[in-house]
Each structure stands twice: as structure tokens, then as C-alpha cells.
C-alpha positions as CSV (number, residue, x, y, z in Angstrom):
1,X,0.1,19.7,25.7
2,X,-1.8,18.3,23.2
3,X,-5.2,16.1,23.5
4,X,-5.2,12.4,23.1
5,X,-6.1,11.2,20.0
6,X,-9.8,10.1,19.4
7,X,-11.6,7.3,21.5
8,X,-11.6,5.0,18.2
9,X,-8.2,5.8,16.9
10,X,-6.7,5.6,20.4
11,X,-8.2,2.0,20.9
12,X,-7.1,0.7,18.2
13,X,-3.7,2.2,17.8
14,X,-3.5,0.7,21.6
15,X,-4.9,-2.6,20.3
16,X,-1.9,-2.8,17.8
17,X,1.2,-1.7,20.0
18,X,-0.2,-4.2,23.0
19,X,-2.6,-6.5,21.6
20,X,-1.2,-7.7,18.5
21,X,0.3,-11.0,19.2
22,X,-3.4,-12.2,19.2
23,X,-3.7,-11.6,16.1
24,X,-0.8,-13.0,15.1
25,X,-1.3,-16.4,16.8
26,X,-3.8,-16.9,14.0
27,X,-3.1,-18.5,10.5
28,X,-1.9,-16.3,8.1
29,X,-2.0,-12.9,9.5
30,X,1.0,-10.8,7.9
31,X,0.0,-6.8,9.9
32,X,-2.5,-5.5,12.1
33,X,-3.1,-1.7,12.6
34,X,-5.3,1.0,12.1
35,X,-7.9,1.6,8.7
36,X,-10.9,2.0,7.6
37,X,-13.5,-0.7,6.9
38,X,-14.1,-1.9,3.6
39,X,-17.7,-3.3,2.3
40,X,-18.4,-4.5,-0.8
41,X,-15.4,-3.1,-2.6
42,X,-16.2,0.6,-1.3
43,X,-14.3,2.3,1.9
44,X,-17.3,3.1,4.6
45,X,-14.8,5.7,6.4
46,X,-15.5,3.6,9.4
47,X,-12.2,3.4,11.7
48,X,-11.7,-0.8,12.1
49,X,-9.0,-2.9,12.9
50,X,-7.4,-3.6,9.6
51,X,-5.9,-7.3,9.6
52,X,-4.0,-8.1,6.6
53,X,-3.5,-11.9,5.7
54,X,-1.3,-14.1,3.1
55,X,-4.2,-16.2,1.9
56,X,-7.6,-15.6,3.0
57,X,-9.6,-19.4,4.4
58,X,-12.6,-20.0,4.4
59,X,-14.5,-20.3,7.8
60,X,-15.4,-23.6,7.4
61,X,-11.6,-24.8,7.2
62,X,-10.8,-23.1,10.4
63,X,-11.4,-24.4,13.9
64,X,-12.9,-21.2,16.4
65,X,-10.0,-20.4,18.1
66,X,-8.7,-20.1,14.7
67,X,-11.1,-17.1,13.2
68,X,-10.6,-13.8,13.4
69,X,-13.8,-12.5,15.0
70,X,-15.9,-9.4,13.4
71,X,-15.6,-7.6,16.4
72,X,-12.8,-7.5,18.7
73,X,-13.2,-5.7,22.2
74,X,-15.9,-3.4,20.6
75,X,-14.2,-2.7,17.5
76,X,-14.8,-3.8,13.7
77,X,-12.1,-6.1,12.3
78,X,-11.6,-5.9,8.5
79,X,-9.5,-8.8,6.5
80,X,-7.8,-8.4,3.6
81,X,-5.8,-10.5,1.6
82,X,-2.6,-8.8,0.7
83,X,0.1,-11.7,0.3
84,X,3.1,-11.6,2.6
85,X,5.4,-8.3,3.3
86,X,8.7,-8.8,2.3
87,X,11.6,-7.7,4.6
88,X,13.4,-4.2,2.8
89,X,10.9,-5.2,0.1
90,X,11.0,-1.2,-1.3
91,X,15.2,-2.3,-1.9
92,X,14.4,-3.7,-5.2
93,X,14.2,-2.5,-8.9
94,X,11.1,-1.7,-10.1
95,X,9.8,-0.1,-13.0
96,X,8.2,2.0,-13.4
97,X,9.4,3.5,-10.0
98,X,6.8,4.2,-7.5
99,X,7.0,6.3,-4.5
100,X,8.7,5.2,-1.2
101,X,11.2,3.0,-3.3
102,X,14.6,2.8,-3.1
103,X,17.1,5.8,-4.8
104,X,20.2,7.4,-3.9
105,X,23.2,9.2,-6.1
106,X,25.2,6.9,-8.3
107,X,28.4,8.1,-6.6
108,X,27.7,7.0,-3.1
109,X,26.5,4.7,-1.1
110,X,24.2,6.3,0.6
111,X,20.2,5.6,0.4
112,X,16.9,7.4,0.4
113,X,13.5,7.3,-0.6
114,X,11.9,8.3,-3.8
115,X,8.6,10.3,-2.4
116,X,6.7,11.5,-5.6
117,X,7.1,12.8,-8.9
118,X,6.6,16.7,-9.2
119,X,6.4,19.1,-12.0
120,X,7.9,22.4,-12.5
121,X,5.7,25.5,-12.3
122,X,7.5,27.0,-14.7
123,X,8.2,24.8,-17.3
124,X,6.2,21.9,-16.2
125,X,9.6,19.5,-16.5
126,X,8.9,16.0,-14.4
127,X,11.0,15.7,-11.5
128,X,11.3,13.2,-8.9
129,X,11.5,14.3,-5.2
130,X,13.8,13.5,-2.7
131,X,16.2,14.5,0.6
132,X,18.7,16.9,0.2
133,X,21.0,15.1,2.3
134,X,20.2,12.0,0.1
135,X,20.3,13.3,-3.7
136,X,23.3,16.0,-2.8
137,X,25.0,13.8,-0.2
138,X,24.8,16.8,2.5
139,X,25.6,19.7,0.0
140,X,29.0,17.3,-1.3
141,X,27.5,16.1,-5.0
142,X,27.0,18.7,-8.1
143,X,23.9,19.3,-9.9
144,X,24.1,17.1,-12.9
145,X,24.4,13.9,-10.7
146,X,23.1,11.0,-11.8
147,X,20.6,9.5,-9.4
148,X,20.0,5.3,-9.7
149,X,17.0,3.7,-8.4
150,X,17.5,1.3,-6.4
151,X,20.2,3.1,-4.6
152,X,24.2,2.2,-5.0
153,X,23.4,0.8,-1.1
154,X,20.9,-1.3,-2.6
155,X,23.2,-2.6,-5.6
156,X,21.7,0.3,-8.2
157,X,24.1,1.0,-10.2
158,X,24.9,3.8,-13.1
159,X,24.2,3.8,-15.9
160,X,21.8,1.0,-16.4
161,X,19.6,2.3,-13.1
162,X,19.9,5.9,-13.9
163,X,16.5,7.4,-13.5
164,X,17.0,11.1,-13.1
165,X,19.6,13.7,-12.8
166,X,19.8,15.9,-10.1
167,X,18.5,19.1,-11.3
168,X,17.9,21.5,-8.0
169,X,18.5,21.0,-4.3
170,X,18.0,23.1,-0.9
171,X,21.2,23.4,0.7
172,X,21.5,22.2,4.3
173,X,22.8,25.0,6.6
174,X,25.0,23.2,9.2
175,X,25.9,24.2,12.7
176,X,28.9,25.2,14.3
177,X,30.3,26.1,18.1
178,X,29.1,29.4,17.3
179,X,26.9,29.4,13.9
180,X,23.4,28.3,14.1
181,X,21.6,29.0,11.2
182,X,18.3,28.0,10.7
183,X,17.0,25.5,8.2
184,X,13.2,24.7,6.8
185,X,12.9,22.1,4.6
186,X,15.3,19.2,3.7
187,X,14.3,18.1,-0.5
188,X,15.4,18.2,-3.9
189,X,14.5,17.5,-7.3
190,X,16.1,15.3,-10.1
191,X,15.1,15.6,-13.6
192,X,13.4,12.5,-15.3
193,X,14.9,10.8,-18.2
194,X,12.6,8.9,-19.2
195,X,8.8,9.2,-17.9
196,X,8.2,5.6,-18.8
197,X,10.4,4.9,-16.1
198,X,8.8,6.5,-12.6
199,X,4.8,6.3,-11.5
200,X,3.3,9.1,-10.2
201,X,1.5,6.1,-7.8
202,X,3.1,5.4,-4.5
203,X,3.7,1.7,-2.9
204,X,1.1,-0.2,-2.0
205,X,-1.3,3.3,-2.1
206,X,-1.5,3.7,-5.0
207,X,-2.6,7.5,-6.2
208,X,-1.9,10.5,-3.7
209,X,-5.3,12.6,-3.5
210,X,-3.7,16.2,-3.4
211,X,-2.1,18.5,0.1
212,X,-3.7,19.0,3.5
213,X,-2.5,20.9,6.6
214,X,-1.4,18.7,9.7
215,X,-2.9,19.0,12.5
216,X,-2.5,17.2,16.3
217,X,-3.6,14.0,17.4
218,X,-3.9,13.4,13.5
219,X,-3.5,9.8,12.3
220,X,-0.8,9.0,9.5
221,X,1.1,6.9,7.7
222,X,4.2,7.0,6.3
223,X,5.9,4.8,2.8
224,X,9.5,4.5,3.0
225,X,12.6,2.8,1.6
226,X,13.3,0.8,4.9
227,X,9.9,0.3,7.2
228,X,7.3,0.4,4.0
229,X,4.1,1.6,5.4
230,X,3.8,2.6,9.0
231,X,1.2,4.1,10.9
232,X,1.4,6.9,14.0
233,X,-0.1,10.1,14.9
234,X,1.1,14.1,15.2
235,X,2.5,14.6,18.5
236,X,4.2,18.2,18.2
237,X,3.6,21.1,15.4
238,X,6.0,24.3,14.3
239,X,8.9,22.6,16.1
240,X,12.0,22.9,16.0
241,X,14.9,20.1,15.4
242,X,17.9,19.4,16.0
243,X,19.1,17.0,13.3
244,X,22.6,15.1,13.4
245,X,24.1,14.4,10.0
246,X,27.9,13.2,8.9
247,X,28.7,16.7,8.4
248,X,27.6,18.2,11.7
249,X,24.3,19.1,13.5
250,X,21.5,21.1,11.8
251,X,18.5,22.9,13.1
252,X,15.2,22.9,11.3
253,X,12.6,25.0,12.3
254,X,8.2,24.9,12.3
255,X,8.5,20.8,11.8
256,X,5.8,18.4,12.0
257,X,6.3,15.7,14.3
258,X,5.1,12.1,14.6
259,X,5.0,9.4,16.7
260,X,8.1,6.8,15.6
261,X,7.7,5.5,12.2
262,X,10.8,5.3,10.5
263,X,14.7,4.2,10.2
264,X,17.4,4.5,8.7
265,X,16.4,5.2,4.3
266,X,13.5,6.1,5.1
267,X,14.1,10.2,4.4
268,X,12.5,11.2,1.5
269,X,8.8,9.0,2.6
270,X,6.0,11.0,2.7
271,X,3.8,11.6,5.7
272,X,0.3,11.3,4.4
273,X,-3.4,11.2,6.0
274,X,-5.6,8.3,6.0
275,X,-7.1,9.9,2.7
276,X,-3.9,9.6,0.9
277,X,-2.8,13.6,1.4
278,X,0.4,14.7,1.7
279,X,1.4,16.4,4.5
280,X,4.8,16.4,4.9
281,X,8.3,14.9,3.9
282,X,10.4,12.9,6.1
283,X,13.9,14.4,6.9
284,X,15.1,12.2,10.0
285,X,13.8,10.3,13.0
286,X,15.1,10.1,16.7
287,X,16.3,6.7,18.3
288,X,12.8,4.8,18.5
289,X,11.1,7.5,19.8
290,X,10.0,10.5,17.1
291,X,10.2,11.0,13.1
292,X,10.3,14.8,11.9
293,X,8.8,16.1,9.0
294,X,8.6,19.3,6.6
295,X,5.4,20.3,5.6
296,X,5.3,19.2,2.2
297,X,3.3,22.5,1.6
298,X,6.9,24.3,2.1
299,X,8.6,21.7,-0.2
300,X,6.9,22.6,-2.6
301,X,6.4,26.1,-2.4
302,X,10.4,26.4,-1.8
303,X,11.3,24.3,-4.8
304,X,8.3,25.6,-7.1
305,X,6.9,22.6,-7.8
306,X,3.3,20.5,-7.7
307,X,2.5,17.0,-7.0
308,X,1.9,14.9,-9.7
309,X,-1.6,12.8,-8.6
């Protein structure tokens, strides 16, 4: 059984599943949840609750029941301007591409996310990363496929979205009545056409700061195609999954699992500290409940490859 997370984190994360509609109720306020307090342009690694706003007002304009106090119920608040979130706003074109966007295989309508761009060890090639079961279609499309960004799902289309060809991918090992192989990481790589094209920088993150272990109770965030940027914790380590695709069931063994932050073209978003480090690589997520991960460290020691920062 694992421990509950820390008496900050825990507030706070509580404060944002219960709580939020008080936040809401004020002017502006676009998200609520779980950061670190910013002074003066520079982070103070103080855990606050981080309220984000579509246009900051000044004090003055607002009556009291109106402001957002500095503290709430102990806690440090934080407010930050950030515009409004756009529903399935990681759908659209962009370029240059950056992580947790939209991509998929020309050939199918079937979508994913883009988590980072990667280089060969060997040859130091650019890459972007991805889901097997996205970039290969479950094991179905050749190397050599073009891969669009956004996804066909998504209206990407080939050629004029083509931003890699898929170059490598891990096969998925599917179940049968009596089969049940073992899988450990769901990824692949495409090669980049054009490096112009794809940022190493992920959405609304900006730069990833390198790798780092998982570990329980630890609080994350994951970018994805479909739900952005959500935040959870590690609730289970070296597990083992179950995962349903088209084709059939798969297993997946020694898998990180979160709390629920994910749906449907999301796979692909990476799971990342609060530090901007990877830790793993979404491959699916239960009904409302869980999201499963591979540690990225196995990604990227199965594909031979390193994250570009």
C-alpha cells in the first residue's frame, strides 16, 4: 500500500477535485490545480495553488467577493495570466510541431500524440516519438509510412502535413485464449523531414529538463493530444497491464501508474515531474479511473535513442 502523498500536495490536489468551483465563481479564472509559486519572474519551489486567468484585473476594479485571496485555507494562491484554454486545442496545425500535439499515420484515421523529438545514438538522425499502436496502427502499417501532423482524425492530411516517416517501431505482442506474451514498452520513431518543422519544446512547457526515476506518491503532469496538461500523482510502480486494443488484449509488464489523466489521443503524452523530467510515456488509460505509463527510461533504452532538451 502506498503512503499518501505529502500534506501540501494532498491539500491542494484535494482543493482542486472538491473545492474548485470557488474558484471558478470568480471573473476570469480559466484552471485551478497544483504548482509552484512564482515571485518576481523566478519559481520559489513553494507548492501554491496555481490559478490561471484569461485577463488579469486590477484589485481596485474588483469588488471583495470578487478577489482571489493570497491565501486560501492555509495555502498560497498564485495567478497567472494565461488567456483562455481552448477545447482539443493540441488538434490544430502548428509549426513548428511541439510536443503533446496532434499526429497520426496518413493512412488512417486514427490519432496520437507527438511526445518529443529524439536522436539516434548511432547516427544521431532526428526522430519524433510516438505510440506504436498509433504510428504502426497496432503492428498493420509498414515502415516507410508517412506520418501527418495534425492527425488524418484531425483533418492532417498527406502530403502537405507530412512531417516524418516512420522509421522504427516496437511491435505490440497480442494475447490470445492461450498465448500471453509479455510486452514493455508501447513507442516508435518516425524520421524527420524537415527539422524546421518540429520543436524539441513541448506545449505550454516549454523545454524538457532531462530523465528521472518515478517514484510513489510523486506529483505529475501529463501533455496530450486530447486533455492538454493534466495533473495526478503515482499510485502503483512495476505493474502489470492489461491493455485492450482493436486487435485484441495485450499485457505490459513493470508500468508506472497514475492517477486518471487522460483520454482517448492522448497515447504518446509524456508523464513528466513538476521539474519538467520525463518519466514515462503514455500507452493507455482505464475508464476514468487510471492512465499507465512506460518508463520513458525503457523507451529509450529499447529504441536507442536520447531526448532532445
Amino acid at each position: 500500500m502506498y503512503k499518501p502523498l505529502c500534506n501540501i500536495d494532498n491539500k491542494i490536489l484535494y482543493i482542486c477535485d472538491k473545492e474548485y468551483g470557488y474558484f471558478f465563481n470568480k471573473p476570469n479564472v480559466v484552471a485551478v490545480g497544483l504548482g509552484y509559486k512564482i515571485k518576481n519572474g523566478f519559481c520559489t519551489y513553494r507548492k501554491c495553488i496555481k490559478v490561471c486567468v484569461s485577463k488579469k484585473i486590477d484589485n481596485d476594479n474588483l469588488n471583495i467577493n470578487s478577489l482571489i485571496p493570497i491565501i486560501y485555507k492555509g495555502i498560497e494562491t498564485d495567478v497567472v495570466e494565461t488567456g483562455s484554454f481552448e477545447a482539443k486545442g493540441l488538434t490544430k496545425k502548428v509549426r513548428p510541431v511541439l510536443g503533446g500535439y496532434s499526429i497520426g499515420p496518413a493512412p488512417n484515421d486514427i490519432t496520437g500524440t507527438m511526445s518529443c523529438l529524439v536522436r539516434d545514438n548511432s547516427n544521431h538522425n532526428l526522430y519524433v516519438l510516438g505510440s506504436s499502436h498509433i504510428l504502426a496502427n497496432e503492428n498493420r502499417l509498414p515502415k516507410g509510412t508517412q506520418i501527418i501532423q495534425p492527425g488524418k482524425y484531425d483533418g492532417g492530411r498527406a502530403p502537405r502535413d507530412t512531417i516524418a516517416i516512420l522509421y522504427n517501431y516496437i511491435p505490440i505482442f497480442f494475447s490470445t485464449a492461450t498465448y500471453f506474451p509479455v510486452n514493455f514498452v508501447d513507442c516508435g520513431i518516425a524520421k524527420v523531414n524537415n527539422p524546421n518543422l518540429v520543436s524539441s519544446k513541448l506545449y505550454c512547457l516549454n523545454n524538457i529538463t532531462g530523465i528521472v526515476a518515478p517514484h510513489l506518491d510523486q506529483s505529475v503532469r501529463k501533455v496530450g493530444r486530447s486533455t492538454g496538461i493534466t495533473y495526478g500523482y503515482v499510485t502503483s510502480l512495476g505493474t502489470v497491464v492489461k491493455t485492450n486494443f482493436d486487435i485484441g488484449p495485450a499485457y505490459f509488464k513493470n508500468q508506472i501508474i497514475t492517477t486518471s489523466m487522460c483520454a482517448s489521443g492522448d497515447s504518446g503524452g509524456l508523464l513528466l515531474d513538476l521539474n519538467n523530467k520525463v518519466i514515462g510515456m503514455l500507452n493507455s488509460g482505464s475508464t476514468g479511473s487510471v492512465s499507465s505509463y512506460s518508463p520513458i527510461s525503457k523507451v529509450l533504452s529499447t529504441l536507442n535513442v536520447s531526448i532532445v532538451t
